[in-house]
C-alpha positions as CSV (number, residue, x, y, z in Angstrom):
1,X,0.0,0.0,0.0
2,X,1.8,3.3,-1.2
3,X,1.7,6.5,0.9
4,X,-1.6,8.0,-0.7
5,X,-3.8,5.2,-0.1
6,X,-2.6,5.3,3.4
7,X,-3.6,8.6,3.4
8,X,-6.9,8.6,1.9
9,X,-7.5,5.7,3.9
10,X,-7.1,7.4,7.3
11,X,-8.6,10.5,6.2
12,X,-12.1,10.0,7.3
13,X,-10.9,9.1,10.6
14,X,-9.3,12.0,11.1
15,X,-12.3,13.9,10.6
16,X,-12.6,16.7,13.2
17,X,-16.5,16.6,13.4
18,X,-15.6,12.7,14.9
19,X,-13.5,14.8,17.0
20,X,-16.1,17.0,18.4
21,X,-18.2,14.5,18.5
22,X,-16.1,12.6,21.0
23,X,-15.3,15.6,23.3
24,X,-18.6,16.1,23.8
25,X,-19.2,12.9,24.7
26,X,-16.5,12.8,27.4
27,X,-17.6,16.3,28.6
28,X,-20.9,14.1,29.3
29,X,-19.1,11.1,30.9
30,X,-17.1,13.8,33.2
31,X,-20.7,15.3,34.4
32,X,-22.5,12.0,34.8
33,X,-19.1,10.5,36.4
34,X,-19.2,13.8,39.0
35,X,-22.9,13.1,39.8
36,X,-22.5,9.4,40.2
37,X,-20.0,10.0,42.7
38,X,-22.8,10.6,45.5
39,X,-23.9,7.3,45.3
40,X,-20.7,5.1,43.7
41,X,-17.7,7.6,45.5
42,X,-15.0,8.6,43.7
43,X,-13.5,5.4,42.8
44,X,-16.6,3.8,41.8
45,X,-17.6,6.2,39.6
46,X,-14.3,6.6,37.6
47,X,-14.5,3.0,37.5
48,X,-17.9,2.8,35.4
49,X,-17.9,5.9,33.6
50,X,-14.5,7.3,33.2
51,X,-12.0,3.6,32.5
52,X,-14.6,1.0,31.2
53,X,-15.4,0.3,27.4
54,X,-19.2,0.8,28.0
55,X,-21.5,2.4,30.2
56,X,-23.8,-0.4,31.7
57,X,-27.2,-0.3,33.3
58,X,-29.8,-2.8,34.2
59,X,-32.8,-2.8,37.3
60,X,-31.4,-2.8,40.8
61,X,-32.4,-6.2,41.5
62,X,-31.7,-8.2,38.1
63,X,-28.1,-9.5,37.8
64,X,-28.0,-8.9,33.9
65,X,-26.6,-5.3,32.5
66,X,-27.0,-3.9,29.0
67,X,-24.3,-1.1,27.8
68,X,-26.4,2.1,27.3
69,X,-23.1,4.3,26.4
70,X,-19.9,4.7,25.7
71,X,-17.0,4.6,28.0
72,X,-14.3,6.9,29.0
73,X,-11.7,4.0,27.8
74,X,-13.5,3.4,24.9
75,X,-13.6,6.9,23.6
76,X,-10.1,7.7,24.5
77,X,-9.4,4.9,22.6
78,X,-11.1,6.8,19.5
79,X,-9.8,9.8,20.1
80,X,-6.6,8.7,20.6
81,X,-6.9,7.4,16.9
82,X,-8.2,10.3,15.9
83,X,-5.6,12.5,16.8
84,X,-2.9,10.4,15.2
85,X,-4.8,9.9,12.1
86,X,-5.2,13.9,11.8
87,X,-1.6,13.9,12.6
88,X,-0.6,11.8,9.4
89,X,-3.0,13.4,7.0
90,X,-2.9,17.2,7.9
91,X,0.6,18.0,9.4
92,X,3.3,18.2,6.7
93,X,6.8,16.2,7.8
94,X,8.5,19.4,7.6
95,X,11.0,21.3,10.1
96,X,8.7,24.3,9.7
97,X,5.8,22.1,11.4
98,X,8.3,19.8,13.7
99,X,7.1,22.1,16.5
100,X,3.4,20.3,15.9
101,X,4.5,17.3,15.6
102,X,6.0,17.1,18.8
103,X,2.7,18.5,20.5
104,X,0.7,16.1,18.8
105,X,3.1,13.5,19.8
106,X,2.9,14.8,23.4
107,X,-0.6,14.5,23.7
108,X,-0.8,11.3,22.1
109,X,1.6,10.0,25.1
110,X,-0.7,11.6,27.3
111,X,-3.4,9.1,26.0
112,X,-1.5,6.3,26.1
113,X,0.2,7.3,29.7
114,X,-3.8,7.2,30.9
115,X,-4.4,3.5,29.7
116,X,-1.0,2.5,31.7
117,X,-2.3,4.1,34.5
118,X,-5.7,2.6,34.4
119,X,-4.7,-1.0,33.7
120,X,-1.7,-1.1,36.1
121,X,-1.6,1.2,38.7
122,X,-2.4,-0.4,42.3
123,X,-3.1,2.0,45.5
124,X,-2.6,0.8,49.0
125,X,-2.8,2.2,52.4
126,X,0.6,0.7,55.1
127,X,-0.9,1.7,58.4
128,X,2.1,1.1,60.5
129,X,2.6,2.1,64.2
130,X,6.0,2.9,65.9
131,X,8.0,0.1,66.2
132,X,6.3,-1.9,63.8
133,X,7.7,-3.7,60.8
134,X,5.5,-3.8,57.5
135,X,5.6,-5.8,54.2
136,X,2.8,-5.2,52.3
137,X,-0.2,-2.3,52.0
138,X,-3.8,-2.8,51.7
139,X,-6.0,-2.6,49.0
140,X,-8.8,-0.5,50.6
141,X,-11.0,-1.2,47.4
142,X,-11.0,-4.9,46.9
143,X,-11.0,-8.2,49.5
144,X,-10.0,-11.0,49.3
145,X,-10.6,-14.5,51.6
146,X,-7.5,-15.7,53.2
147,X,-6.8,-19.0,54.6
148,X,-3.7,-19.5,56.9
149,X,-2.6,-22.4,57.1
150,X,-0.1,-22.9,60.5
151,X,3.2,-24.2,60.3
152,X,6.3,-25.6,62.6
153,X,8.6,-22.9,61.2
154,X,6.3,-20.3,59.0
155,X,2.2,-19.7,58.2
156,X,1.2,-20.7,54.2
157,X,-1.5,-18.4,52.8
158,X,-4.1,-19.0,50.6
159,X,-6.1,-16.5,48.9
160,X,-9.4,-16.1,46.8
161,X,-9.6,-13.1,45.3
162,X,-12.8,-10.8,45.3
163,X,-13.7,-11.3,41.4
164,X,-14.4,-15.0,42.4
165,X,-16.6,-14.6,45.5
166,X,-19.8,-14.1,43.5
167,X,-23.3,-15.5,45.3
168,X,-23.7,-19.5,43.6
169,X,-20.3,-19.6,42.4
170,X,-18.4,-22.9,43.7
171,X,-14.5,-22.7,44.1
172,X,-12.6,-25.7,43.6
173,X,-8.9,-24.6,43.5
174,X,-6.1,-26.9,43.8
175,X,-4.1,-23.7,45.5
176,X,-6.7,-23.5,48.4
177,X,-7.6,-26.1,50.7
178,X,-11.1,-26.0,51.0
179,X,-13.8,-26.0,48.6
180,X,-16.1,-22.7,48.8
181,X,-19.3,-22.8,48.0
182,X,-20.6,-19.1,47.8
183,X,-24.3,-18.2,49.0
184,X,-24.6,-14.8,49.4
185,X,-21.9,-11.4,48.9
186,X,-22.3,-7.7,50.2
187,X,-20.3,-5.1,49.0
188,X,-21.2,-2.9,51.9
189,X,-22.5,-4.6,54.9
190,X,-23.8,-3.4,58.8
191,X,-22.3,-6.5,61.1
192,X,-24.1,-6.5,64.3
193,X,-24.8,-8.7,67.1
194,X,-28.1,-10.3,67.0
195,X,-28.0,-13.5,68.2
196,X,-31.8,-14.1,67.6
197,X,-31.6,-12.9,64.0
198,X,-28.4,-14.8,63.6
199,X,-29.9,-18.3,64.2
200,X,-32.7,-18.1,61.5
201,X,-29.6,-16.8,59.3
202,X,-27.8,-19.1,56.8
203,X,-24.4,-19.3,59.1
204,X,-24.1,-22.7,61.4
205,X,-20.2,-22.6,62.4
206,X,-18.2,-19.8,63.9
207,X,-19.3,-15.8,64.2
208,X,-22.1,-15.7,61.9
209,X,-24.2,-18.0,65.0
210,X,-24.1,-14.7,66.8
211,X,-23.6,-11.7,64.4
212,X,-25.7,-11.0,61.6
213,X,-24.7,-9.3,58.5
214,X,-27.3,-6.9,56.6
215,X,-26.8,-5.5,52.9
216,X,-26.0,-1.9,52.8
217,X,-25.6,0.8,50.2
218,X,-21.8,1.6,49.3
219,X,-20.5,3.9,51.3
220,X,-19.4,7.4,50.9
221,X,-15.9,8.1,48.6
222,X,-14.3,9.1,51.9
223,X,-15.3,6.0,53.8
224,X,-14.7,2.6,53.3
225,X,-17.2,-0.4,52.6
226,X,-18.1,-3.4,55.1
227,X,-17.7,-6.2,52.6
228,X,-19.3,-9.9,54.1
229,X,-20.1,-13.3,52.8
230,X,-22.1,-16.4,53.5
231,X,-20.1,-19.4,52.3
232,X,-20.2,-23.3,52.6
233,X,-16.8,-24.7,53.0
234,X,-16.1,-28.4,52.9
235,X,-12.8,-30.4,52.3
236,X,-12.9,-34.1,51.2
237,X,-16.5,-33.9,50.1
238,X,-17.0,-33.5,53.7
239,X,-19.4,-30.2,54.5
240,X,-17.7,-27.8,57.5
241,X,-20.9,-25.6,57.8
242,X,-21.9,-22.7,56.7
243,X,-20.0,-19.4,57.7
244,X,-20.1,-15.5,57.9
245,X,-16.8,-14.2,57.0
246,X,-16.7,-9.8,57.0
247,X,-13.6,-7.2,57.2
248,X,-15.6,-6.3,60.6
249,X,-15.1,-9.2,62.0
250,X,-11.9,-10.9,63.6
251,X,-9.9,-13.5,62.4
252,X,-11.8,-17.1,63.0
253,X,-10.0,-20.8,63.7
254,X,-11.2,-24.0,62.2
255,X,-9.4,-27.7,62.3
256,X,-9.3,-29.8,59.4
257,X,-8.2,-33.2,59.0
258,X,-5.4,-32.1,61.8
259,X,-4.5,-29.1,60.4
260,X,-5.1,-25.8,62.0
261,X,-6.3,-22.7,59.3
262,X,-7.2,-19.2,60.5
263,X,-10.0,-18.1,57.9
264,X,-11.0,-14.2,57.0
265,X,-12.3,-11.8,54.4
266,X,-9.5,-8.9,54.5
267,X,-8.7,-5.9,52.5
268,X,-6.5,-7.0,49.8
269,X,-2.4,-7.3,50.6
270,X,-0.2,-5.7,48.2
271,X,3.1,-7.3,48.9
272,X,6.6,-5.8,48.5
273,X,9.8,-7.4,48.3
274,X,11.5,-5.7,51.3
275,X,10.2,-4.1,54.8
276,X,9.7,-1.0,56.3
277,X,10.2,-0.3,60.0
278,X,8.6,3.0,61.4
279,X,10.8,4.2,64.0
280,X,9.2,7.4,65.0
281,X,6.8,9.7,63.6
282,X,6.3,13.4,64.2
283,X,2.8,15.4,64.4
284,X,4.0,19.2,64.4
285,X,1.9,22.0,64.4
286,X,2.5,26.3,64.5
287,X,3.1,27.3,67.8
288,X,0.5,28.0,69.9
289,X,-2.1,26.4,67.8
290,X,-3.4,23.4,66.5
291,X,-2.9,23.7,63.0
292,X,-0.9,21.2,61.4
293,X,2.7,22.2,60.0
294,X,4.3,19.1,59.3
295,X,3.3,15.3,59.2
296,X,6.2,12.9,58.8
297,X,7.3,9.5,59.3
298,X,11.0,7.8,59.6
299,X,11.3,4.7,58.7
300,X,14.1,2.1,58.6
301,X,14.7,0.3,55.2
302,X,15.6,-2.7,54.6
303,X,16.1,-4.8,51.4
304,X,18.3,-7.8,51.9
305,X,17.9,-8.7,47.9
306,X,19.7,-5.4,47.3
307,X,21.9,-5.5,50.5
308,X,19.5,-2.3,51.3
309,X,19.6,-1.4,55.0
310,X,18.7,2.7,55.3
311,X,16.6,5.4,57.4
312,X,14.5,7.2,55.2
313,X,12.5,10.4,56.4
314,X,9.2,10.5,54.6
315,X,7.3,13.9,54.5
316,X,4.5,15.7,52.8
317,X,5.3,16.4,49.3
318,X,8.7,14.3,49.8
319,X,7.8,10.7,49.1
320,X,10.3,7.7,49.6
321,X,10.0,6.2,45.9
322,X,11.9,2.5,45.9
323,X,11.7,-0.4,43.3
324,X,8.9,1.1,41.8
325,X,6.6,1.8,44.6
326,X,6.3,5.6,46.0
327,X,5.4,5.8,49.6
328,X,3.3,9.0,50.5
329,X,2.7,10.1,53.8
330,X,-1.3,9.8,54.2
331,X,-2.3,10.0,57.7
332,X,-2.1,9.1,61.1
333,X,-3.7,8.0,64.4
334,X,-3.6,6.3,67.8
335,X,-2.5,9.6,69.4
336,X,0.5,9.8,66.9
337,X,2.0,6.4,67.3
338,X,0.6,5.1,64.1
339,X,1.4,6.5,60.7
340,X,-0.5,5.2,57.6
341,X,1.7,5.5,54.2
342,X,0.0,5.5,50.9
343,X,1.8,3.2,48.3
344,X,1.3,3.7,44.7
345,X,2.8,1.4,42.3
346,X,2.2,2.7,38.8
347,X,4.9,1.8,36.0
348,X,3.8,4.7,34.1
349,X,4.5,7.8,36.5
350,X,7.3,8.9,34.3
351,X,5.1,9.3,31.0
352,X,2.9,12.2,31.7
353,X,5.8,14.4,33.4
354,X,7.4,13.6,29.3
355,X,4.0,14.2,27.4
356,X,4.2,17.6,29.0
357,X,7.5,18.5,28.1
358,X,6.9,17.1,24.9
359,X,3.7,19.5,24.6
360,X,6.0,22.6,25.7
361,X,8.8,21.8,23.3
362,X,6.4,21.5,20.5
363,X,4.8,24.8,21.2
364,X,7.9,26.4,22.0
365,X,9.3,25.3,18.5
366,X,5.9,26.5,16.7
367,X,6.2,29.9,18.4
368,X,9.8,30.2,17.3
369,X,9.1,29.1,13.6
370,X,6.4,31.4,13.3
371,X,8.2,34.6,14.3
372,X,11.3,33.6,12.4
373,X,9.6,35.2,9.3
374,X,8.8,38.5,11.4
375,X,12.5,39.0,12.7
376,X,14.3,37.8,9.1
377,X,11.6,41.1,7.9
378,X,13.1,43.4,10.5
């Protein structure tokens, strides 16, 4: 195929009505993604409007969804293709319009930095109190169901993660001991103590004979959910009852076939290859008053893969960034003797910093080229 075809080929994608056309329509996901959040919070609402391929709806009660729209992913997608399209068939590959070309370029990274972000990037919460040694963060949007499994020397964990624990689903998986049968699944939940309520409940073994879990609406962007679940386990075809497993509740102990497993529904763990040791953290505020000057958490590294061993003072706006994880300082608690660290892990961090300078660079050229003319004239 020679250049022209190409060209003719791409030009009715790189229509700009298609363009407008797809602005608008993420200028509508952005107002119905800021209204959602009431009801879905922030994170629930990016999720379905803002990085899915379709918009879906369906009845509160029926378990079936049909895509009414597009979504944010799908029309980036487009317009992603749009703009390099209009970038083949209406910028000349001059020096005169490199300026253009490296905006376009910029932007077109921009895009693509987006996607990275959206299929990659994991956020986790290390609440770590003084003293304390941490491995791992927690997902404060997704659960999973952990088995421990007790050892002579170290614990074996098994996990489930949340995609799977869907009401009817069965898991057999030769990674986790016991088979799960699941009944029933709240995303948000109110656990309380009702024994009465609790005995004409599903739940014949452990906490659920005394606690009752209740569907809820999510909760608020700022607040985080109650997830529980009914669920059947059995090992060797052999039925252990049926339990209530919830984040609000502690971790419970059952015996099988001589082994002893500790069973919950947790926030997810996001594990890292090294630990971090918080050996004090300071709270300081302006004298005199109790507004907050200065949050920030010291912390002993250590990495024995990379002979690693380090104190690292994290503050605001001066995160510890190691092996691909960047560890903010987020908050605090327990009268100051617990810090909590956000972690982000997100392989492309680097790429919207260059889109940007890309994007200046171009413009900067453009400008340049431009006045050239003006000054060769005067």
């Amino acid at each position: 195929m020679d250049k022209s075809t190409l060209l003719k080929r791409l030009k009715p994608l790189a229509s700009l009505q298609i363009a407008i056309v797809l602005i608008a329509l993420l200028m509508g996901l952005v107002v119905a993604c800021t209204l959602a959040q009431v009801h879905l919070g922030i994170f629930g609402a990016v999720k379905v409007y803002m990085r899915s391929w379709f918009v879906m709806w369906g009845p509160a009660e029926a378990t079936w969804k049909l895509p009414v729209a597009p979504g944010g992913a799908l029309v980036g997608l487009l317009l992603l293709l749009n703009l390099t399209a209009a970038m083949f068939v209406r910028l000349e590959f001059s020096w005169r319009k490199g300026g253009l070309w490296l905006s376009h370029s910029g932007l077109i990274l921009l895009f693509i930095g987006e996607f990275v972000s959206g299929g990659m990037q994991i956020e986790s919460h290390m609440p770590i109190e003084v003293g304390q040694t941490m491995n791992y963060g927690e997902d404060l949007r997704h659960v999973e169901l952990a088995l421990i499994e007790s050892g002579a020397t170290e614990d074996t964990v098994h996990t489930i993660a949340q995609r799977r624990l869907t009401p009817g689903n069965t898991i057999q998986d030769p990674r986790f001991p016991l088979t799960v049968k699941v009944l029933q699944y709240y995303t948000n939940s109110i656990v309380q103590q009702a024994p009465v309520m609790a005995a004409k409940g599903p739940a014949t073994a452990g906490a659920g004979t005394q606690v009752v879990a209740m569907p809820a609406d999510n909760a608020p962007s700022e607040e985080q959910n109650t997830a529980s679940m009914y669920a059947e386990f059995s090992a060797g075809g052999k039925s252990l009852g049926t339990w209530l497993v919830s984040t609000a509740l502690e971790v419970q102990h059952l015996d099988v076939e001589g082994k002893h497993y500790d069973l919950s529904l947790r926030l997810k763990r996001v594990y890292v290859p090294y630990t971090l040791t918080l050996k004090e953290f300071r709270h300081d505020v302006y004298p005199g008053t109790q507004i907050p000057k200065n949050f920030s958490s010291l912390v002993r590294l250590k990495d024995t893969e990379l002979n690693e061993d380090r104190d690292v003072l994290i503050y605001m706006n001066h995160p510890l960034r190691y092996r691909g994880s960047t560890f903010f300082q987020a908050s605090f608690g327990k009268n100051d003797t617990l810090s909590i660290l956000q972690v982000v892990q997100n392989p492309g961090w680097r790429i919207p910093y260059l889109a940007c300078i890309l994007v200046a660079a171009g413009l900067a050229w453009h400008f340049l080229a431009r006045m050239a003319p003006f000054r060769r004239q005067a």
